[in-house]
Every structure is written in structure tokens, then in C-alpha cells.
PyMOL Python script that loads the backbone (N, CA, C, O; Angstrom):
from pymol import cmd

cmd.read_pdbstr("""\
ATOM      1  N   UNK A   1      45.131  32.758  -5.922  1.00  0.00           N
ATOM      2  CA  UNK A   1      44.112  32.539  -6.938  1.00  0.00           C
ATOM      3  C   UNK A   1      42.743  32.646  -6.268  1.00  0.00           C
ATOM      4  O   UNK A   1      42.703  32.298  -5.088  1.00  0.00           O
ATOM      5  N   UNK A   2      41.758  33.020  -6.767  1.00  0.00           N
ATOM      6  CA  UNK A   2      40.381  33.492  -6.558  1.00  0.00           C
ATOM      7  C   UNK A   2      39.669  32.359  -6.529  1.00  0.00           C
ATOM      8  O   UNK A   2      40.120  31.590  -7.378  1.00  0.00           O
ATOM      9  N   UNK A   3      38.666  31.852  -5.882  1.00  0.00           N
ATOM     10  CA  UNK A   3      37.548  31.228  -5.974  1.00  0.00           C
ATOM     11  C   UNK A   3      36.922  31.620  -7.002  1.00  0.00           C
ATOM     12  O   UNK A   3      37.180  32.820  -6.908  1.00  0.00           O
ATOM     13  N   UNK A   4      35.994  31.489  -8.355  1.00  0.00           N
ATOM     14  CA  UNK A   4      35.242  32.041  -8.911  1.00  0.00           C
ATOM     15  C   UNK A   4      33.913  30.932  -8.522  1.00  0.00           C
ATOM     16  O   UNK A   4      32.760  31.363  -8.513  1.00  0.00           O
ATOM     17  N   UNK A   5      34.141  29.841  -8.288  1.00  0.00           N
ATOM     18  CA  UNK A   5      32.830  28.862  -8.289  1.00  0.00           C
ATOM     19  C   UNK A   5      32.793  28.000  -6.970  1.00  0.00           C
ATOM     20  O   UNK A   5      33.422  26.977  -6.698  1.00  0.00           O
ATOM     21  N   UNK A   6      31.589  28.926  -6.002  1.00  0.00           N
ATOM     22  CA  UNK A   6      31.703  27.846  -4.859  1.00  0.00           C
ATOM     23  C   UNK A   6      30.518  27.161  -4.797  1.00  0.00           C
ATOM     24  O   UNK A   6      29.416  27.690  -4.646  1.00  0.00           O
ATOM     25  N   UNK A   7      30.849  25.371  -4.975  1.00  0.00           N
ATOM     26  CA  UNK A   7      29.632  24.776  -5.234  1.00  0.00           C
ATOM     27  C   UNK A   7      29.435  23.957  -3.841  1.00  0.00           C
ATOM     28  O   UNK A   7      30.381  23.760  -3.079  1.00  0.00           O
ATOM     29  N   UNK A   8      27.957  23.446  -3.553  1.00  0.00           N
ATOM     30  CA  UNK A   8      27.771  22.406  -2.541  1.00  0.00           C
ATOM     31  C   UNK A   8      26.968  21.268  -3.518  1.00  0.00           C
ATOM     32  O   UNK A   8      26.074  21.421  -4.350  1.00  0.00           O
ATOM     33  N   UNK A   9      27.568  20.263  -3.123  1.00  0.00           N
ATOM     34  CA  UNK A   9      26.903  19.013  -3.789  1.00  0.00           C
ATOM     35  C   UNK A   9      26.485  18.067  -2.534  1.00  0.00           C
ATOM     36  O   UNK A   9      27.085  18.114  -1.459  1.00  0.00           O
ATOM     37  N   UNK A  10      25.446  17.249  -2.780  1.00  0.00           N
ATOM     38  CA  UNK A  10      25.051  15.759  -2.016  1.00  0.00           C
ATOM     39  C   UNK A  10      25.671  14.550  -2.655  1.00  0.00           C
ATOM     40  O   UNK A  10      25.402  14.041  -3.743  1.00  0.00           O
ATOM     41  N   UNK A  11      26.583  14.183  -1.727  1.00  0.00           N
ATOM     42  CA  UNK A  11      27.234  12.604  -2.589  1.00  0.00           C
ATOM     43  C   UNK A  11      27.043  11.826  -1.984  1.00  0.00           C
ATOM     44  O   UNK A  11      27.838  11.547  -1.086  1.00  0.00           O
ATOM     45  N   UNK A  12      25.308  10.732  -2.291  1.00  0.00           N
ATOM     46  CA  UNK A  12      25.042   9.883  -1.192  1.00  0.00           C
ATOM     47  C   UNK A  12      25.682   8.678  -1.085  1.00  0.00           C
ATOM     48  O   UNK A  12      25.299   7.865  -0.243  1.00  0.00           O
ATOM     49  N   UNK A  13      26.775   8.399  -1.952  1.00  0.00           N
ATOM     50  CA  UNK A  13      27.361   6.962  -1.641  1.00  0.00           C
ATOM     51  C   UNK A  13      29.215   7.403  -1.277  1.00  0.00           C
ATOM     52  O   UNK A  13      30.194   6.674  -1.440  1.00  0.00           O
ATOM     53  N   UNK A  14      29.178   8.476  -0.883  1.00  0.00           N
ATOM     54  CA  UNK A  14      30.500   8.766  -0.227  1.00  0.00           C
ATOM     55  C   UNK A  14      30.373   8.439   1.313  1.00  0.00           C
ATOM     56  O   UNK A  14      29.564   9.025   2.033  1.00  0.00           O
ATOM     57  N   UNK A  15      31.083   7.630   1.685  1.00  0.00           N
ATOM     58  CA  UNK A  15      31.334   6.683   3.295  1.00  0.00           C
ATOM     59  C   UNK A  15      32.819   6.567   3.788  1.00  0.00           C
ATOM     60  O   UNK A  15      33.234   5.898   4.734  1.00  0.00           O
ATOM     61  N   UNK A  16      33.447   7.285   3.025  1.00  0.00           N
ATOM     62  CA  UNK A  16      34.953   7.191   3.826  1.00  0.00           C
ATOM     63  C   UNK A  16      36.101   7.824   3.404  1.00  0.00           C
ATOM     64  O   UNK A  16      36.145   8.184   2.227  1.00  0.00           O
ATOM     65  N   UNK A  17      37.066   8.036   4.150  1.00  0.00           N
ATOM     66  CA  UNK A  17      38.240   9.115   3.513  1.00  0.00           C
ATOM     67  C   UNK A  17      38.466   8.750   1.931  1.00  0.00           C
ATOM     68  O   UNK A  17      38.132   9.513   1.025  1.00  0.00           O
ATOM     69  N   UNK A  18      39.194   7.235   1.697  1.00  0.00           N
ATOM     70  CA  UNK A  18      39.031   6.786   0.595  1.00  0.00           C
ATOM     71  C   UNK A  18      37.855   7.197  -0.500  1.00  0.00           C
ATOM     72  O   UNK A  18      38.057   6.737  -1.624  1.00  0.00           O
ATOM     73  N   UNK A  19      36.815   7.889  -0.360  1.00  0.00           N
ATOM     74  CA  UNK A  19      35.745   8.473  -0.863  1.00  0.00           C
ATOM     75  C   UNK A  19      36.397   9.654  -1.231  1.00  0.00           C
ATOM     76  O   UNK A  19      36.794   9.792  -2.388  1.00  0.00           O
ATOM     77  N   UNK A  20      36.560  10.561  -0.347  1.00  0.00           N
ATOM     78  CA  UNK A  20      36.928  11.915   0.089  1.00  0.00           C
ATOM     79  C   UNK A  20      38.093  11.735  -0.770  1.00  0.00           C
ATOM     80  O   UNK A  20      37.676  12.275  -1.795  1.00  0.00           O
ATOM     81  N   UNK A  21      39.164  11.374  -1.015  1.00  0.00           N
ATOM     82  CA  UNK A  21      40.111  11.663  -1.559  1.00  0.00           C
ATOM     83  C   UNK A  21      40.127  11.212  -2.955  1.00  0.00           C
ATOM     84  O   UNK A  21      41.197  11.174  -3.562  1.00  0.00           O
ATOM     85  N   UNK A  22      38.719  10.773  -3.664  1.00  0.00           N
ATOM     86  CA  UNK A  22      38.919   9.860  -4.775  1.00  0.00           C
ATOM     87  C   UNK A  22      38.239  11.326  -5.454  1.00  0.00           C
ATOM     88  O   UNK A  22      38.454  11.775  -6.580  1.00  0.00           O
ATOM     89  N   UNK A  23      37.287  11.943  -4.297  1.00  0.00           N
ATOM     90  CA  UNK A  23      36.007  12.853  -5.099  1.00  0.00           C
ATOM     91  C   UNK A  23      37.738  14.145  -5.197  1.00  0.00           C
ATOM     92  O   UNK A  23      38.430  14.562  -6.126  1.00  0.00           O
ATOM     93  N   UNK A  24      37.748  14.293  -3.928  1.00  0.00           N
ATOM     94  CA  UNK A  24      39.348  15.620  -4.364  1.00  0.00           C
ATOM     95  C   UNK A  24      39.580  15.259  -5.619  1.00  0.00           C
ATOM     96  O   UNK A  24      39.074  15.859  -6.567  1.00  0.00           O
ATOM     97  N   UNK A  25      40.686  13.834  -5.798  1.00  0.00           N
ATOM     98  CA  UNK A  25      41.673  13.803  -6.934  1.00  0.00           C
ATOM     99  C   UNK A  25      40.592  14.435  -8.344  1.00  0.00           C
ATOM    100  O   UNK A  25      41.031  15.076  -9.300  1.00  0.00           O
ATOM    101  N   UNK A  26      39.363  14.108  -8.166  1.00  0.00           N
ATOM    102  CA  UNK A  26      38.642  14.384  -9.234  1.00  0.00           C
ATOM    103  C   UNK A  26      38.349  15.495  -9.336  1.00  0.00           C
ATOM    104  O   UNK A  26      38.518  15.980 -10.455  1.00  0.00           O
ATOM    105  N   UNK A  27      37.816  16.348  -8.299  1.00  0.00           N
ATOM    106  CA  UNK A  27      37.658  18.068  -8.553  1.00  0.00           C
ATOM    107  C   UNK A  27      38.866  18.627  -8.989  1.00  0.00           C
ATOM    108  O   UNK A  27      38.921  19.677  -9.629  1.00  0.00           O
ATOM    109  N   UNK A  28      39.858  17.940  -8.654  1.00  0.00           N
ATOM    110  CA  UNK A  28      41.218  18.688  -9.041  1.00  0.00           C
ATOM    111  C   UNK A  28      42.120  18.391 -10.404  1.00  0.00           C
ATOM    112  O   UNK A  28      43.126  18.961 -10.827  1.00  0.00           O
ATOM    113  N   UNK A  29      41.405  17.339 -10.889  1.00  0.00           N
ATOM    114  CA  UNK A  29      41.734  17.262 -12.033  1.00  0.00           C
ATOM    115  C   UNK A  29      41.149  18.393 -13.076  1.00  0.00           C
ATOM    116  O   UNK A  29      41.710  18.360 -14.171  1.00  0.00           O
ATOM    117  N   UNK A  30      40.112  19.397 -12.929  1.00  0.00           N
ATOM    118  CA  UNK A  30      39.511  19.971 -13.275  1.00  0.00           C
ATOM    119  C   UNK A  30      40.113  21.317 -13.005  1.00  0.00           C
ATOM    120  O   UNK A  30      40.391  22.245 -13.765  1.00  0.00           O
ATOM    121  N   UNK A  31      40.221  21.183 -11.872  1.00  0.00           N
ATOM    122  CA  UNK A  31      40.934  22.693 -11.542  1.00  0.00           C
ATOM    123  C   UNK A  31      41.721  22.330 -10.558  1.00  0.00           C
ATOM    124  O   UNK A  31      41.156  22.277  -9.466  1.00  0.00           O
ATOM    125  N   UNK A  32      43.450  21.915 -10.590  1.00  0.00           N
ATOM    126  CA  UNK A  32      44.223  21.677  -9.362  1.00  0.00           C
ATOM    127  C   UNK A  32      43.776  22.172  -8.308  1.00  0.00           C
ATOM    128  O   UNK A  32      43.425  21.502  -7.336  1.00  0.00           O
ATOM    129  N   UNK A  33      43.723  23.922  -8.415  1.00  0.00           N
ATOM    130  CA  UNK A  33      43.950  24.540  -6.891  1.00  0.00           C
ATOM    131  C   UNK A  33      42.834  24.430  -6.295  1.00  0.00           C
ATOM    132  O   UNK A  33      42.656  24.912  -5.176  1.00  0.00           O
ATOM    133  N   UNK A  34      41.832  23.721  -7.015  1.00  0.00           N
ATOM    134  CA  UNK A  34      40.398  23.606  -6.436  1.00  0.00           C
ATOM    135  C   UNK A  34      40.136  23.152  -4.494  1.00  0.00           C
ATOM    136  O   UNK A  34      40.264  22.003  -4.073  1.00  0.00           O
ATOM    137  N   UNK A  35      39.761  24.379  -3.595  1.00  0.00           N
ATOM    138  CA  UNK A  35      39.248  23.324  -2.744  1.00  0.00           C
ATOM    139  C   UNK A  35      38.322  22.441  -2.210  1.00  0.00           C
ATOM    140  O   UNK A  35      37.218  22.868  -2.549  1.00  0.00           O
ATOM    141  N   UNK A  36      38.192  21.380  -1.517  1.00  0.00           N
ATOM    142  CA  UNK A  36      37.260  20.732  -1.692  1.00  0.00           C
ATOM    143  C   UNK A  36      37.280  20.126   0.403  1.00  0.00           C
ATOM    144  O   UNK A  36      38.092  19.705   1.228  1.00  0.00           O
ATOM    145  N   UNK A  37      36.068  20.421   0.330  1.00  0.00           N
ATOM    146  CA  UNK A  37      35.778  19.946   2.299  1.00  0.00           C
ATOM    147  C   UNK A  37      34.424  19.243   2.359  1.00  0.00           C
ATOM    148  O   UNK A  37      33.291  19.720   2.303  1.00  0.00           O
ATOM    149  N   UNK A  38      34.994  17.523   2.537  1.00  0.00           N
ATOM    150  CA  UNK A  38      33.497  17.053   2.309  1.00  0.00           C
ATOM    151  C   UNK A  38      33.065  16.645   3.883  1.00  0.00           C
ATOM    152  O   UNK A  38      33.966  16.525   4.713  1.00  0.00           O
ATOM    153  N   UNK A  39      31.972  16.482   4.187  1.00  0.00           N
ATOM    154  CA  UNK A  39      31.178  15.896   5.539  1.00  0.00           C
ATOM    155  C   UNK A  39      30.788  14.883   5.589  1.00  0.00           C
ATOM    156  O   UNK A  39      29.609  14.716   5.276  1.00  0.00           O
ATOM    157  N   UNK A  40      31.592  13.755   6.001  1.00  0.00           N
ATOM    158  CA  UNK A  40      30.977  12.664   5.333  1.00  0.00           C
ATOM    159  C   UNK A  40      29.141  12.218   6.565  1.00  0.00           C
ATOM    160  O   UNK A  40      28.128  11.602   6.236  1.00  0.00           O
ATOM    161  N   UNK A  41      29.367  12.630   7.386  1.00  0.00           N
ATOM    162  CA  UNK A  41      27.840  12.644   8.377  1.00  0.00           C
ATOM    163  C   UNK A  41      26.776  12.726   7.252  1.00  0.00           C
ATOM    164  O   UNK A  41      25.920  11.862   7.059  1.00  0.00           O
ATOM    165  N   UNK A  42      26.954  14.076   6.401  1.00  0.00           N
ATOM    166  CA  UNK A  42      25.905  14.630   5.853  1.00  0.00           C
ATOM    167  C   UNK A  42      26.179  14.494   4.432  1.00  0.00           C
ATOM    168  O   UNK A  42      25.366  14.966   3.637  1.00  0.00           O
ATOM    169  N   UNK A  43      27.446  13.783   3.930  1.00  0.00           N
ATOM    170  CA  UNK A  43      27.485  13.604   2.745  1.00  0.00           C
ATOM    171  C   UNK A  43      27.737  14.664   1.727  1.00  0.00           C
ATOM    172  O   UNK A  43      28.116  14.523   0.564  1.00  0.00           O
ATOM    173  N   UNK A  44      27.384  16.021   2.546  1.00  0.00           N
ATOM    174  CA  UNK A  44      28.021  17.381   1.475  1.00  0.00           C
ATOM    175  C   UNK A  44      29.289  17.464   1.356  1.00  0.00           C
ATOM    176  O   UNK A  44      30.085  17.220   2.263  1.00  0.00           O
ATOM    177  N   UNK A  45      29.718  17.996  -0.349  1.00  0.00           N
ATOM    178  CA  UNK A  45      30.874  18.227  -0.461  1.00  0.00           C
ATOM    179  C   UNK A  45      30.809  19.899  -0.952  1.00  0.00           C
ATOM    180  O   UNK A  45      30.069  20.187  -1.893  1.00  0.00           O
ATOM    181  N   UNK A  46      31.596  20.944  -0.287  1.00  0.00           N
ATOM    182  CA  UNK A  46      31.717  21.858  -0.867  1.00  0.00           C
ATOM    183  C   UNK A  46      33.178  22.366  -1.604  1.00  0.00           C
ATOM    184  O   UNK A  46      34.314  22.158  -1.177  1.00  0.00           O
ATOM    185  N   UNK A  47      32.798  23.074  -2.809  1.00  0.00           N
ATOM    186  CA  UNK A  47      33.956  23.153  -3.596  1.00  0.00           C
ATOM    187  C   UNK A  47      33.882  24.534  -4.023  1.00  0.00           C
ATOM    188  O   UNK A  47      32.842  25.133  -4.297  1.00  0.00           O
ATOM    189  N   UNK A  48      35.312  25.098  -4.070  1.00  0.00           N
ATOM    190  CA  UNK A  48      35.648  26.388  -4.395  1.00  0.00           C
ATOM    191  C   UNK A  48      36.730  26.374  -5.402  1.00  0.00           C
ATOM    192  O   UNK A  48      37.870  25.955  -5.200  1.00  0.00           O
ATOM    193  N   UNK A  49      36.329  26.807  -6.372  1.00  0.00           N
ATOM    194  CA  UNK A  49      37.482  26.914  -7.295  1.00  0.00           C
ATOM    195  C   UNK A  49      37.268  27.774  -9.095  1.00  0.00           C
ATOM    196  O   UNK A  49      36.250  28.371  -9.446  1.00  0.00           O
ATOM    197  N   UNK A  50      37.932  27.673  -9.543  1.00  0.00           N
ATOM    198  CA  UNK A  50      38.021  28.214 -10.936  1.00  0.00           C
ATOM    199  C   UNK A  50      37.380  27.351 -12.160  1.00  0.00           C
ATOM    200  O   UNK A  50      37.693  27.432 -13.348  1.00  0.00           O
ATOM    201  N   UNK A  51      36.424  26.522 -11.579  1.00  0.00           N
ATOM    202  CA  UNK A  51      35.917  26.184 -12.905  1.00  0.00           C
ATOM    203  C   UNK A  51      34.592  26.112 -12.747  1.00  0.00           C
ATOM    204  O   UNK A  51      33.893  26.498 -11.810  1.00  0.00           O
ATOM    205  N   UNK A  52      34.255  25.475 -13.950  1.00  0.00           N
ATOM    206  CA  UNK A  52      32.203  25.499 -14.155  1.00  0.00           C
ATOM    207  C   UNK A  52      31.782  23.961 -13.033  1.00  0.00           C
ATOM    208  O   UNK A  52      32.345  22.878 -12.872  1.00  0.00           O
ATOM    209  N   UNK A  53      30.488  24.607 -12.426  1.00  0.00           N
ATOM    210  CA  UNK A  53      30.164  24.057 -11.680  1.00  0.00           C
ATOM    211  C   UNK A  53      29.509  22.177 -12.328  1.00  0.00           C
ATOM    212  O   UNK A  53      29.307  21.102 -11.763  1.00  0.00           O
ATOM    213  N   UNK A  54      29.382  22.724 -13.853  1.00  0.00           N
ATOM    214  CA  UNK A  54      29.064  21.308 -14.473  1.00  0.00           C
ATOM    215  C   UNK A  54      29.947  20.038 -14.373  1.00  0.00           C
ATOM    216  O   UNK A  54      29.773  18.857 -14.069  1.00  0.00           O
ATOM    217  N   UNK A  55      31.530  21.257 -14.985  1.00  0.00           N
ATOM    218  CA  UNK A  55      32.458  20.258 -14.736  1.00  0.00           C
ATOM    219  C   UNK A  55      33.279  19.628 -13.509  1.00  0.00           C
ATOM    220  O   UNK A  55      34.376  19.139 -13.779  1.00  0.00           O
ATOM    221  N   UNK A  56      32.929  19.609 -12.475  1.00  0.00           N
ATOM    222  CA  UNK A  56      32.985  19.623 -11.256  1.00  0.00           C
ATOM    223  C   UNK A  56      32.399  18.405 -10.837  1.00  0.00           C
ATOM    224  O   UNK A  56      32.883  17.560 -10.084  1.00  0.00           O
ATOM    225  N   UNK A  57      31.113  18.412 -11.508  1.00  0.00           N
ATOM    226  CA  UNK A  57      30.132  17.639 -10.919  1.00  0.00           C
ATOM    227  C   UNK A  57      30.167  16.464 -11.730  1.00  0.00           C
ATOM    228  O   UNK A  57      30.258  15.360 -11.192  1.00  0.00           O
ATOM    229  N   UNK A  58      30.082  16.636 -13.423  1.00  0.00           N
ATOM    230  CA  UNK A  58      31.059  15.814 -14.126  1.00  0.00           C
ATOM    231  C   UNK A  58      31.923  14.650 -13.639  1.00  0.00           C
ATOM    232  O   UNK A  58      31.657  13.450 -13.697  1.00  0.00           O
ATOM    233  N   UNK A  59      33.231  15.371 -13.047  1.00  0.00           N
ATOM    234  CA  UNK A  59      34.318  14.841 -12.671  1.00  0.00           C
ATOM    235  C   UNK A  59      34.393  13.884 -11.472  1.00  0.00           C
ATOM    236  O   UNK A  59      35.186  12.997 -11.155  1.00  0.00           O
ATOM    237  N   UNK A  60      33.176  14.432 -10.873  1.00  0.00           N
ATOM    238  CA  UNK A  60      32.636  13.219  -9.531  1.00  0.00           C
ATOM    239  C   UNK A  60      31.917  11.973 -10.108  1.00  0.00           C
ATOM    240  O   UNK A  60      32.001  10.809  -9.715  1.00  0.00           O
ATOM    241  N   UNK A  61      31.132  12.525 -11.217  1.00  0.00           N
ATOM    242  CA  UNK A  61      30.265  11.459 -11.058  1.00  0.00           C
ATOM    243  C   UNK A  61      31.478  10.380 -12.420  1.00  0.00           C
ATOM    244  O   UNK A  61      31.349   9.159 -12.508  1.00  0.00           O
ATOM    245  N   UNK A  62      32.202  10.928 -13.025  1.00  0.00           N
ATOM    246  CA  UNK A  62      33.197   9.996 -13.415  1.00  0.00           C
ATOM    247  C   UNK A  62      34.251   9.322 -12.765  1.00  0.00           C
ATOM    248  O   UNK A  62      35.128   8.610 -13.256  1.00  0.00           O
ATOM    249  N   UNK A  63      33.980   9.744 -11.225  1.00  0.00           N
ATOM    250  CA  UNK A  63      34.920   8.525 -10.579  1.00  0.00           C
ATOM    251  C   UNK A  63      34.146   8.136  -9.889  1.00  0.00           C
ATOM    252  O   UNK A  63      34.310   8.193  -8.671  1.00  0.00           O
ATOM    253  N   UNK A  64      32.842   7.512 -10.558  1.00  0.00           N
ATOM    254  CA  UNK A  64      31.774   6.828 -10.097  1.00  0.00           C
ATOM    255  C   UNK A  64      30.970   6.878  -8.854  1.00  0.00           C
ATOM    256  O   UNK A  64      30.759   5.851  -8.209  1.00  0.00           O
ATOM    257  N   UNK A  65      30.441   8.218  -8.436  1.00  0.00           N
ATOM    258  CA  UNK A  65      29.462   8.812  -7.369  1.00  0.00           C
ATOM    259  C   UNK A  65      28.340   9.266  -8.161  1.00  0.00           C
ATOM    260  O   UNK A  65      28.470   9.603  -9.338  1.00  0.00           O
ATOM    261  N   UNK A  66      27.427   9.278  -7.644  1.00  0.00           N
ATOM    262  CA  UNK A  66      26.387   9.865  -7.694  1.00  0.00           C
ATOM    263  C   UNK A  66      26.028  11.274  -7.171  1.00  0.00           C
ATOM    264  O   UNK A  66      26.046  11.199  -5.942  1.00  0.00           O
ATOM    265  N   UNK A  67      25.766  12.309  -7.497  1.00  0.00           N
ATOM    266  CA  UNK A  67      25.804  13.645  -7.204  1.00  0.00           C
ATOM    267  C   UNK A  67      24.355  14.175  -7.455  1.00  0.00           C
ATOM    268  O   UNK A  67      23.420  14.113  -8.254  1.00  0.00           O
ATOM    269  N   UNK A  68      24.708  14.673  -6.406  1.00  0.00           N
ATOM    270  CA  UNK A  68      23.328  16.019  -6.226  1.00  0.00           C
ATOM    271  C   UNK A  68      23.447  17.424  -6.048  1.00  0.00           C
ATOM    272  O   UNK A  68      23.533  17.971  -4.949  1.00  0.00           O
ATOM    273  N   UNK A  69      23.452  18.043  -7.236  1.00  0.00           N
ATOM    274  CA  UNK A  69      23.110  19.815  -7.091  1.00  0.00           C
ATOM    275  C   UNK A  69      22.495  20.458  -6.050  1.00  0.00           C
ATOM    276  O   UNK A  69      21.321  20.781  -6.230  1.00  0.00           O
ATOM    277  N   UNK A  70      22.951  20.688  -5.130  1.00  0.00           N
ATOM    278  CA  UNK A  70      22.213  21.711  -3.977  1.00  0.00           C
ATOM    279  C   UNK A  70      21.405  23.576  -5.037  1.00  0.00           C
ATOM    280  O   UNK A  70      20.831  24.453  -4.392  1.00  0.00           O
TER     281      UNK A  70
END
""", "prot")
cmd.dss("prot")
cmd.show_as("cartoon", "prot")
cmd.util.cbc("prot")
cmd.orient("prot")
């Protein structure tokens, strides 16, 4: 399957794997095969996958993060 949407976001209150795997379960509810590689140093998360970059960002900030559009 193709990437159609590769996004970078700022998630300044992501601090730990438990973060990292809460923001995944959520990009992937959106689009399973979605991937997702976050940094937690720098707090970017980048995401590649088959859906709109709204709903993406959406889906983070509904498992309660705060997000920033690069």
C-alpha cells in the first residue's frame, strides 16, 4: 500500500513510549497501515499513510495531545 499523506506534527506533551503508542493506536485507527515514527527529544511525530492529514491530527488530539501542524 502507498503512502498518499506524509505528515510531521509537534506533540508537545508527548514524554514517553506510553505516549508513542497511545498517539500510534490513534493514527491507526484512522488508517491501520498508517506509519508512524515519533522523537520523543524533539517531540515530532511523522506519519505516512492513506488518509487526510486533518484526520490524523484529529485522532491525536482525541487521545488527548495537543498538536502542531508543521
Amino acid at each position: 500500500m502507498t503512502s498518499d499523506t506524509t505528515l510531521q506534527v509537534l506533540v508537545p506533551d508527548m514524554d514517553c513510549s506510553s505516549c508513542v503508542r497511545a498517539i500510534t493506536s490513534a493514527v491507526q485507527s484512522v488508517d491501520p497501515h498508517a506509519t508512524v515514527a515519533a522523537d520523543l527529544e524533539s517531540k515530532q511525530v511523522t506519519i505516512g499513510g492513506d488518509g487526510a492529514a486533518g484526520l490524523f491530527i484529529a485522532a491525536i488530539r482525541g487521545a488527548g495531545f495537543s498538536v502542531k501542524a508543521e
